[in-house]
Residue, then its C-alpha position, 0 to 999 in steps of 0.5 A: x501732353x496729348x495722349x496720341x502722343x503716346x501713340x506717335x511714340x509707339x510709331x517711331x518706334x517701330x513704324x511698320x509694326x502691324x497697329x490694326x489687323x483687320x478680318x477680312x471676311x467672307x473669303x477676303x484677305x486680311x488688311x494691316x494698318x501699319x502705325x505709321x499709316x494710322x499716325x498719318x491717317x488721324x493727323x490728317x483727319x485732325x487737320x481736317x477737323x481744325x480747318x473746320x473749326x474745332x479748337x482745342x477743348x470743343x465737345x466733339x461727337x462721334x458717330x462712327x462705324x465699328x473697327x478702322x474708322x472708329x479708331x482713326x477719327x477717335x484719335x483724330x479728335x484727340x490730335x485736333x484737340x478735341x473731347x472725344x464724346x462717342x456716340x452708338x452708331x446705331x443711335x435712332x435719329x431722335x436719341x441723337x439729338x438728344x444725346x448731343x444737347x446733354x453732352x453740350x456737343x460743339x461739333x458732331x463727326x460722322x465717320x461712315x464711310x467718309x469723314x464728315x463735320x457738322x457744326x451744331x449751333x445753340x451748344x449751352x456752357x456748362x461751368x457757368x463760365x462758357x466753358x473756361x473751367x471746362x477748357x481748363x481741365x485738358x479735356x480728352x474724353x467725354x461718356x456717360x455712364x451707363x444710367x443702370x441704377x441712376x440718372x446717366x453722369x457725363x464723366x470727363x477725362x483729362x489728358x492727364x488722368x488718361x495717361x496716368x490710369x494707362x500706366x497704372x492699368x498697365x502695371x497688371x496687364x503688362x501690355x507690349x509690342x508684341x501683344x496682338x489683342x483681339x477686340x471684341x466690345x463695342x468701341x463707342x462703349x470702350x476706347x481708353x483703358x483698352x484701344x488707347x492703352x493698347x496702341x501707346x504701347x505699341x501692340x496690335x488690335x486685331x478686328x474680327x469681322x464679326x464676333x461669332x465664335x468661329x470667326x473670332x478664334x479663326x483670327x486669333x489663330x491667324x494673328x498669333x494672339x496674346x490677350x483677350x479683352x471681351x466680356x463674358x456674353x462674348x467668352x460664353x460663345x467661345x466656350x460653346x464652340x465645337x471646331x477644337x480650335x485653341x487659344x495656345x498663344x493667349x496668355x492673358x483673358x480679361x473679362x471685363x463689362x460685366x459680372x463673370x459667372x463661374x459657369x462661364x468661367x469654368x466653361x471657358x476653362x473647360x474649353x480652352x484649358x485657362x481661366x478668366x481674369x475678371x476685371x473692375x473696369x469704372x468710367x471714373x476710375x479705370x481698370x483699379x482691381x484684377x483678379x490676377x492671382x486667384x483667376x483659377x480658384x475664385x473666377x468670379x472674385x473681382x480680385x486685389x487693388x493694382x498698384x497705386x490703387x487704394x480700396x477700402x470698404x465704407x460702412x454704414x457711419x462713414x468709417x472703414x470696416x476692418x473685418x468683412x464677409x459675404x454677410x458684412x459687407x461696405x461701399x467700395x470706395x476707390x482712392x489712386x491715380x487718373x480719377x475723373x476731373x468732373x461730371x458734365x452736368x451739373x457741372x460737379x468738379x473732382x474736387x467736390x466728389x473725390x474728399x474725404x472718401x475716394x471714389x464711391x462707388x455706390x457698390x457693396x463688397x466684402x474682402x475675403x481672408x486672402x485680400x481678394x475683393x467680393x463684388x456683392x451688389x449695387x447699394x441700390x439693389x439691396x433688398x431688407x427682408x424683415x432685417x435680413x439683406x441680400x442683393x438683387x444681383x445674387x438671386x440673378x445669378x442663380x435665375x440666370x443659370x436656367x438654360x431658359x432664362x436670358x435674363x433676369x431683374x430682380x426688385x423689392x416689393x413693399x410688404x407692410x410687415x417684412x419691408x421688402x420682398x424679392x419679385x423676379x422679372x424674367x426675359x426668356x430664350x423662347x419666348x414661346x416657351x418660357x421655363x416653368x415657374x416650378x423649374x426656378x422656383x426648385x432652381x433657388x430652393x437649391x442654390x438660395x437661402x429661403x428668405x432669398x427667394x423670390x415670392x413672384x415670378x413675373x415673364x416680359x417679352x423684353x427687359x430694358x437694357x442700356x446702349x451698352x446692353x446692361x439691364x435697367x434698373x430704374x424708371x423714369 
């Protein structure tokens, strides 16, 4: 199966219902993209693709502009037979080329205004079979991991593993035809267990012209909306926003990209007198873990395994642990349906990464007494200070809540008597004026156990950030 098949199904259903509901800005009228319209739309850029080349299975790269042209030329990869690779389109001409060797891209698909179809030549294999294993799988999706803490992994999703992480994701957010969806992330960073889901149930995607407060609740307003999907850099706009508009038609926030704070949360509950329901959204995984119960009482808790979905928490010797805390922790390790098929290169099929364990995660995390999942920390971002462990992204957290802080990375520092010590980085809002070291130094005496603090408070112009604007944690 085709996974645009999902989404044809959706248009003869119900062929004039609105698919995209696109702002207009700046004084222009609103457009409606009927799924009748969008069906006819990808099939003929998927016809366009084939009769230039494109056999079903080739690695196609798409560089695409935010909102309409984005979601037609996606689909119509996939309806060509295409896997789907998409690329920034901010991406600096250097960065392009070579991010199309490490995908091993066939084709690249630019759609800034009008379609065009480049056919790149001396594409390597990547199975050491020219591409038979490859093929094999169905492939539909192509992206690589965000690189934060490790090398980038290429991941590839089958039709198939789309399909099944659709209905399992759905079984939480209870998606619709009559959600209307307001989207605010970045496309390239985020298609399947979102615009994908969205449309093969039928519902609209509402575009705002820009994702500025005012805007974004000014079309939620307009179209009705039901359900947010954003992160918590978005939701924070939100919550700042002085205008008194109301989100009364939403009946579900999801914060997902992203750890939530529970400033933002309680800032945005605050303003518009409902909670965030913090998501666990993994590339190889899908959306596993919702915090569909607790939202109120524990905003920033992950939440409970959705059905289908098997997380168990991996100890040091390989065994589960029964009985965890903030202070005993394990890898959270993820068992269930629409897991990756294989990482592009090296080529490393499920087979070999899923057994015996499930999915590592390589994150750290606790249950509490209710069975509600604790994010901890990254494996790798764990400090050992003379035996005592904490994570790097805890003291984070307590940095980031200085109104002049951005952001903030924290590291471990060799000591030749303790092992690690905590050494802060700091990205300030004015750079001009960075927050005293006093101010956070009285900040994490507040917040943080001594141990926890860090021994150097170090302030950048700029800390390095993905594409998708995480910060990196890594050097080469």
């Amino acid at each position: 199966m085709n996974v645009v098949d999902l989404v044809r199904a959706a248009a003869r259903t119900r062929p004039d219902a609105p698919a995209l509901l696109i702002a207009g800005g700046d004084g222009k009228p609103d457009e409606t993209v009927s799924f009748a319209a969008l069906v006819q739309r990808f099939d003929t850029i998927g016809d366009r693709l084939r009769a230039d080349g494109v056999v079903r299975g080739d690695r196609c790269g798409l560089i695409a502009k935010q909102g309409r042209p984005f979601v037609e030329s996606a689909l119509g990869i996939l309806a060509a037979g295409g896997c789907l690779a998409p690329i920034p389109e901010d991406t600096a001409p250097r960065a392009l080329a070579a991010q199309c060797a490490e995908a091993h891209l066939h084709h690249l698909v630019e759609a800034r205004g009008v379609l065009s179809q480049t056919r790149l030549s001396g594409f390597d294999p990547v199975d050491g079979k020219g591409d038979e294993e490859f093929r094999a799988l169905q492939p539909a999706y192509l992206r690589f991991s965000s690189g934060t803490t490790s090398r980038r992994k290429g991941v590839i999703l089958g039709h198939a593993a789309i399909c099944a992480r659709l209905e399992c994701a759905n079984r939480g957010l209870s998606i619709g035809p009559d959600d209307r969806v307001m989207w605010l992330l970045p496309m390239a960073h985020h298609f399947v267990v979102s615009i994908l889901l969205y449309l093969s149930r039928g519902a609209c995607v509402c575009l705002p012209s820009r994702s500025l407060a005012r805007p974004v609740l000014e079309l939620a307003q307009r179209a009705g909306a039901t359900f947010f999907y954003a992160s918590p850099f978005h939701y924070n706009l939100l919550a700042k926003d002085t205008s008194g508009a109301g989100l009364s038609s939403v009946r579900l926030a999801v914060s997902t990209a992203e750890g939530l704070r529970a400033g933002v949360a309680a800032a945005f509950r605050r303003r518009f007198g409902r909670p965030l329901v913090q998501a666990l959204g993994i590339i190889e995984v899908g959306l596993p873990v919702m915090n569909l119960v607790a939202a109120d009482t524990k905003p920033e808790a992950l939440g409970r395994p959705l059905p289908g979905y098997e997380v168990w928490l991996r100890g040091e010797d390989g065994t589960p642990l029964l009985r965890t805390s903030k202070d005993r922790t394990g890898e959270i390790c993820i068992r269930g349906p629409g897991l990756l098929d294989a990482y592009l290169s090296p080529w490393t099929p499920a087979r070999e990464l899923l057994e015996p364990d499930g999915f590592r995660t390589g994150d750290q995390g606790w249950f509490d007494s209710e069975g509600d999942l604790h994010l901890a920390g990254r494996r790798a971002n764990r400090i050992n200070l003379a035996g005592m462990k904490f994570f790097c992204e805890e003291v984070e957290a307590v940095l980031e809540e200085h109104p002049g802080v951005r952001r903030s990375r924290v590291s471990a520092r060799c000591h030749p008597h303790l092992g690690d010590i905590p050494i802060a980085e700091i990205e300030p809002q004015d750079r001009a004026a960075p927050p005293a070291q006093a101010e956070l130094l009285a900040l994490c005496r507040e917040r943080l156990a001594g141990y926890k603090i860090p021994r150097e408070f170090r302030f950048v112009e700029k800390l390095p950030t993905t594409s998708s604007d995480k910060v990196v944690r890594w050097d080469d």
